[in-house]
N, C-alpha and C positions, 0 to 999 in steps of 0.2 A: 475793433477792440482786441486785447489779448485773445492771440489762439495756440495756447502751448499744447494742446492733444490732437491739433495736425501736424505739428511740427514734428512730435514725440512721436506718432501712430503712422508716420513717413507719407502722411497723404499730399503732401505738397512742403516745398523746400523753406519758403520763408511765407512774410504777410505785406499787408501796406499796414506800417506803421502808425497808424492813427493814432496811439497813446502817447508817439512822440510827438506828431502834432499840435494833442491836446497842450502837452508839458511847456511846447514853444509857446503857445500862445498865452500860457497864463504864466508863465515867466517874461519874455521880452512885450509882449503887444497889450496885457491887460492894465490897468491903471487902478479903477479902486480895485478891483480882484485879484491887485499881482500878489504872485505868490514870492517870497523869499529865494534868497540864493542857496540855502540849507535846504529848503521845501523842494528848492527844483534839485539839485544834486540828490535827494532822496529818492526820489520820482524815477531820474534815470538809474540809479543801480538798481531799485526796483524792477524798473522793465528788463536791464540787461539780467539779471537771475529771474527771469522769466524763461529765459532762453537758453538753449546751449552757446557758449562761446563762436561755433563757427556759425549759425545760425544768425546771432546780434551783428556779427560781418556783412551779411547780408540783406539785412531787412532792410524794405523799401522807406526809406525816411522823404514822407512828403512833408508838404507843409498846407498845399492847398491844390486843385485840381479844377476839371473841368465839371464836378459835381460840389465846388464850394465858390464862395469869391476869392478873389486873388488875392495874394500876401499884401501887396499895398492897399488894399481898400480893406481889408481884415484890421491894420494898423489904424485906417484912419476911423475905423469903428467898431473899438475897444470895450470890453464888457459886457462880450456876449457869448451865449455857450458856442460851441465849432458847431458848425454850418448852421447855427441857425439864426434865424431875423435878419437873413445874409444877403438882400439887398431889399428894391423898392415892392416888389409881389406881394412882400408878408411884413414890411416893417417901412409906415410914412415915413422917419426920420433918418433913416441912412440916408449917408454922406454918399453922392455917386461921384464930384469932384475927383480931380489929379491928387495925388500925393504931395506932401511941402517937403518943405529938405530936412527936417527932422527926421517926418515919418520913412525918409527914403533913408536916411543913417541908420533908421531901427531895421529897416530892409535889408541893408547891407551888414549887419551885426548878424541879423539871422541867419544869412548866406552864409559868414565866416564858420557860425558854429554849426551849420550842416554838413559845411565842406571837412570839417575836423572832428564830426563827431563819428561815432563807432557804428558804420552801417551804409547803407548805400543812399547816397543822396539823390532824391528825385525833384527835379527843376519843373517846375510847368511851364508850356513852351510861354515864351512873353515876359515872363517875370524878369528874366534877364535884362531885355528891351526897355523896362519902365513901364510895361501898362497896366493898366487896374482894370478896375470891374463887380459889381456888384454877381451877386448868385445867375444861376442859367436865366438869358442869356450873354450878361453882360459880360462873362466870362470866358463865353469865346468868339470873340471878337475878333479881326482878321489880322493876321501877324504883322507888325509892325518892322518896315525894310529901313534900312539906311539910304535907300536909293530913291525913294518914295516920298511924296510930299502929300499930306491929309491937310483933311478941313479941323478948324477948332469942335473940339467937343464941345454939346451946349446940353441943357437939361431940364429948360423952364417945360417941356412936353411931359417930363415924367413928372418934375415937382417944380410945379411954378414959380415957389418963393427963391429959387435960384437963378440969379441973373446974370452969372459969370461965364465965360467960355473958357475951356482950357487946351491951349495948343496939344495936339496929339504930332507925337516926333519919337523917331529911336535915339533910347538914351545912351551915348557912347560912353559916355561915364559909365553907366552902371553897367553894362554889356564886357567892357574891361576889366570890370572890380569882379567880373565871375568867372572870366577868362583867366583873370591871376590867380582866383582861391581853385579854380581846376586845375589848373598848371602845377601847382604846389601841391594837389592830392593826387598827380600823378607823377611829380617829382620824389615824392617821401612815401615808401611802402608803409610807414607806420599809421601814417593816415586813412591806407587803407587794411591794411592787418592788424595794425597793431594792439595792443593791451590800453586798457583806459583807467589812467592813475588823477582821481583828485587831489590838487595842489593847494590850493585855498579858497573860502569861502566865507565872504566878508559881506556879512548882511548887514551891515551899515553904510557901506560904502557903493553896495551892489555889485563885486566884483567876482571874476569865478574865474577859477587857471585849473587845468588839467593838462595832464600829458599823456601822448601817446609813445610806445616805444616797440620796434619791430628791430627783431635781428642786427641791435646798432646803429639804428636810424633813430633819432629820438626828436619830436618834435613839442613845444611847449607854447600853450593858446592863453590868452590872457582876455577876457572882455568885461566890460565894463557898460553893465546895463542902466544907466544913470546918466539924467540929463545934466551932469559937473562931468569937466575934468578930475580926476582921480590919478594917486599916485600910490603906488602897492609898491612890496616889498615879495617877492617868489622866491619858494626854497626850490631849488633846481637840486640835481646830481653831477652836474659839473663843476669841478676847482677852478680856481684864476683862470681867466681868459676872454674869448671876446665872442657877444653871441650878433647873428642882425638878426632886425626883425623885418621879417619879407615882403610885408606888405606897404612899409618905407622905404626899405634898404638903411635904416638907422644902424649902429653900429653901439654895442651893448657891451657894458662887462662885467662880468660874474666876480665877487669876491665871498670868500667864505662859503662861497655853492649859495649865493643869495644876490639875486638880481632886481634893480631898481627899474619898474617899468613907467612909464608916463602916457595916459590914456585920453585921448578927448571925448567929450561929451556920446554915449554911445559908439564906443571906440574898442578897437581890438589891438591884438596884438603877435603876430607867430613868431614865433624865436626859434632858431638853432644854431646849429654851431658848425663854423666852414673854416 
C-alpha cells in the first residue's frame, strides 16, 4: 500500500507500487467491477501526489509477481480483489488454461502503458515469453526458452472438468511487443523522466491519451481499453506536421495541434514527432 513517511522520513528511497497494481487491474482486467476512464485517471494523480516527483520516477510499478498469479491468468480471471482466490488452493473455479488472443491483447495494452507510464516498470520474469499461472506454485514455473520444446499443459489432476491441453512454447510475438515498448523507453528520456500531462478522457468510448514531455523530447500514448475499434480526435502541442506512431510505423498528421488516431480493439498507440 501507500507508504509516503518512509519515503518523507528518508528510511528507504522508493516502494513496490502495489496501488498501481490495484488501479491496472480494475481499470484494464476487471469486467463487471471495471472502473471508468475518469475513475482511473483519478486514482493515478492521486497516487503521483502521494509522492515527491523524483520519488513517482522511481517507484517499482509491478503488476504481478512471484507472490500473485501472472498477468495472463489475472486477465482470464477478472473480478477478484489482487492476490486473492488467485488460483486452484483457495478458489475451485479458476481458470488455470493458456490465455486466448483477446486476453493476450489486454496483456499487451498493459505492457504499453507500464512502459509509458511515470515510474519504473517491473516485468515478472515469463510474462514477456507468454506464460500464465495461477498463485504459488503455478507461478513459478520454469522459464520458458526459445530453444526448448515442452509437453502440452493438461489440468484434468488439478480440476477434472477440464479436458483440454494447452501447448506450452515461447511466445515470439509477445517477447518482441516488449522488446519494442523497451527500446522506446530507452529511446525517449520522457518516458522515463518526464512530466505526466493528461490529454483525454472518454468514458464512453474507453479511451485515455497522456503525454509525457522531458527537456524537448515529447512523447504522446493513446489507448483504447474497449473490445471496438475506436477513433478519437487528440489535442497535441504541435502545428501542422507529421507525427509516426512506433509501434506501426504509421505516418500521422497533426492539423490545428489535433491529431486523428485509429485504434483497434484493445489497441494502443505512441506518437511522436521525427
Amino acid at each position: 500500500d501507500k507508504a509516503p513517511d518512509w519515503i518523507q522520513h528518508k528510511r528507504i528511497d522508493a516502494v513496490m507500487n502495489y496501488p498501481f497494481a490495484y488501479a491496472v487491474v480494475d481499470f484494464f482486467i476487471a469486467r463487471k467491477r471495471q472502473i471508468s476512464v475518469s475513475e482511473f485517471d483519478r486514482r493515478l494523480r492521486q497516487l503521483r501526489e502521494t509522492y515527491p516527483g523524483s520519488t513517482d520516477l522511481i517507484l517499482m510499478n509491478l503488476i504481478d509477481s512471484h507472490d500473485t498469479d501472472r498477468i495472463a491468468s489475472m486477465i482470464k480471471n477478472p473480478d477478484r480483489n489482487y492476490d486473492r482466490q488467485a488460483g486452484l488452493r483457495d478458489n475451485p473455479k479458476y481458470d488455470p488454461t493458456a490465455p486466448t488472443p483477446r486476453e493476450k491483447r489486454i496483456q499487451k495494452l498493459i505492457a504499453t502503458f507500464q512502459m509509458t507510464y511515470v515510474g519504473a516498470p517491473a516485468i515478472y520474469y515469463g510474462d514477456e515469453a507468454g506464460m500464465w499461472g495461477g498463485d504459488d506454485p503455478d507461478d513459478r514455473k520454469p522459464m520458458l526458452w526459445p530453444d526448448l520444446q515442452y509437453e502440452n499443459e493438461t489440468y484434468r489432476s488439478v480440476r477434472p472438468d477440464l479436458h483440454q491441453s494447452d501447448p506450452v512454447r515461447f511466445d515470439a510475438e509477445l517477447f518482441d511487443y516488449y522488446k519494442k515498448l523497451i527500446g522506446l523507453r530507452h529511446a525517449h528520456p520522457s518516458l522515463r523522466f518526464g512530466d505526466f500531462r493528461t490529454r483525454l478522457v472518454d468514458d464512453k468510448r474507453r479511451v485515455f491519451a497522456y503525454s509525457r514531455t522531458y527537456r524537448g523530447d515529447k512523447v504522446f500514448v493513446v489507448l483504447n481499453n474497449s473490445p471496438e475499434e475506436q477513433t478519437v480526435q487528440v489535442q497535441t502541442d504541435w502545428g501542422e506536421g507529421q507525427l509516426v506512431e512506433k509501434l506501426s510505423g504509421q505516418t500521422l498528421w497533426v492539423k490545428d495541434q489535433q491529431v486523428g488516431v485509429s485504434l483497434p480493439a484493445y489497441g494502443a498507440a505512441i506518437l511522436v514527432q521525427e
